[in-house]
N, C-alpha and C positions, 0 to 999 in steps of 0.2 A: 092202053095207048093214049086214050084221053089223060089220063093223069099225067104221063110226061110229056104231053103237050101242054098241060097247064104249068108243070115245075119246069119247062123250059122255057116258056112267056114270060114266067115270075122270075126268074132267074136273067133273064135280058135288063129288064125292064129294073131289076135293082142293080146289074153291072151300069147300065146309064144312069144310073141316078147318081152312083159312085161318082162317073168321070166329071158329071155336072158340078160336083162338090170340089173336085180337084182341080179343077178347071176357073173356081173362084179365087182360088189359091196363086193361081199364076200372075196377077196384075199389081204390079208393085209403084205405090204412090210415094216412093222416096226420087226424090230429083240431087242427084250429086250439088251440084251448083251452088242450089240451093238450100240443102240439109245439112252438106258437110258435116259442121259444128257440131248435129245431133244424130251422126250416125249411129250411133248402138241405140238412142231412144225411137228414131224413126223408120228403121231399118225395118224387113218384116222376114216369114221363112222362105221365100222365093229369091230376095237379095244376097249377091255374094262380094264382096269389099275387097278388094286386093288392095295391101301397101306396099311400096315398094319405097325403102331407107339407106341411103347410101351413109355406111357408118366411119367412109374413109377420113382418116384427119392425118396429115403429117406421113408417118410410118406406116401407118395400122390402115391396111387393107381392108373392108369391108363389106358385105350388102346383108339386110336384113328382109324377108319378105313375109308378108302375114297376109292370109286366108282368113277374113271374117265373115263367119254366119250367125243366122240365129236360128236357134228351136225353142219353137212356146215363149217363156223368161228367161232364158240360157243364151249368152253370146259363148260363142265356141272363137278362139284365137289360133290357129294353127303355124306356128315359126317353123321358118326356114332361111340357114344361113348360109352365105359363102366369104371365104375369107381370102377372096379374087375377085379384081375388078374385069378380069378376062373372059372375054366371051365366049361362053360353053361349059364353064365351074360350074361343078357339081355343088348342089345346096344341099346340104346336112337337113334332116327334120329333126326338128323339137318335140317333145311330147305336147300334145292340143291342150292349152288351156280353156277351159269353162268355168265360165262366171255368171253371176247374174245381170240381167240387163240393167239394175237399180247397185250394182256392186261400185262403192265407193274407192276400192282400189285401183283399178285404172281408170285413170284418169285425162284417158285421149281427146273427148273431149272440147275438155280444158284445155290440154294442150294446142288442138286446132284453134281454138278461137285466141291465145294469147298470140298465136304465129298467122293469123290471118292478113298481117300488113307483105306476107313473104308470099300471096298466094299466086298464082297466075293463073288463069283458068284455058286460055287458049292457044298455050303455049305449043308450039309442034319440039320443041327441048324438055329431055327430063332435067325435072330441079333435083333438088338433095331427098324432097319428098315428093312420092307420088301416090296417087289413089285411083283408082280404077272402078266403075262401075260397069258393066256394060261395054258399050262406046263413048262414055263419058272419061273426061282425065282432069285431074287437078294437079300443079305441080307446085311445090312451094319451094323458091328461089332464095339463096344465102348473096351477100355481095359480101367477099373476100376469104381469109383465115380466121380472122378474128368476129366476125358475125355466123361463119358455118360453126366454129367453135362452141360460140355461144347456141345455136340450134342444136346442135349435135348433144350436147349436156342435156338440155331443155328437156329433149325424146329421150335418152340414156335414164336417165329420173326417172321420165314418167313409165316407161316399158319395167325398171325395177321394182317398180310397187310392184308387179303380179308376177315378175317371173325373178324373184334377190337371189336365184345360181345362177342366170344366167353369166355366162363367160365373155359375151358378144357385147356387154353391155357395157367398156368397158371406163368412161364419161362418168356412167354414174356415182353421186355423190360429190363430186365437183361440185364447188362453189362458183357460182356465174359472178364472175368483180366488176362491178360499174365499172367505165369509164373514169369517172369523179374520184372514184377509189382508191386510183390509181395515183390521182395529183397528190404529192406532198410537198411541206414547204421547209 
């Protein structure tokens, strides 16, 4: 009796010790706002990212949404698409991509901070891009055809580096043409 009085003290006493380690686990010092730019390097395993891509241009209906976590060095990318702008489309899943947090191939980023003049932060309107934290939102706002155009490309690229079958993606490889480019004499 003595002895499973003491394997059951010792057996409490390491279930709390567990919760107290997991329980450090839960406080996440990333601030959308603020981090943006360095989401996959500032991100930690408690943080989950949702984007939200509107990929419609012209004809081509579209939404893109991505699920980012991380484990340990691992960002995991989870797609989901719909090829309706209707509310209540079903979104198709994609097979989860994993990467490493230091992988050179995507290149989001990057991409955040060249489109940081499109951002809005306090917007109650979804932009073309959105990010989700929590209760946090970031929207990144196009002005017309020919500036959504050019975003639209921009993301199409940068999403091709990690996923070149993608079918949703379908911008990439476009050439983005100056303005200047255009004037001839």
């Amino acid at each position: 009796m003595k002895n499973a009085l003491k394997i059951l003290i010792l057996t409490l006493i390491f279930v709390s010790c567990k919760k107290e380690t997991k329980a450090e686990l839960t406080e996440s010092n990333f601030k959308l706002k603020k981090d943006y730019a360095e989401l996959t390097n500032k991100m930690n395993e408690v943080d989950t990212i949702k984007v939200w891509m509107n990929l419609s241009q012209c004809t081509f209906q579209g939404i893109e949404k991505l699920t980012i976590t991380r484990k340990k060095d691992s960002i995991k990318i989870q797609p989901e698409y719909a090829e309706s702008m209707v509310v209540g489309t079903e979104f198709k899943k994609s097979y989860p991509i994993i990467i490493s947090a230091n992988d050179e191939k995507w290149k989001f980023n990057e991409f955040l901070k060249r489109n940081e003049n499109r951002l809005v932060s306090d917007s109650l309107k979804y932009g073309q891009l959105q990010i989700t934290l929590n209760n946090e939102k970031l929207n990144f706002f196009t002005n017309g055809l020919g500036d959504s155009g050019k975003f639209l490309i921009d993301y199409c690229n940068t999403m091709k580096n990690i996923m070149p079958k993608s079918e949703y993606h379908i911008y990439a490889g476009t050439k983005i043409i100056d303005e200047t480019e255009l004037i001839t004499e």
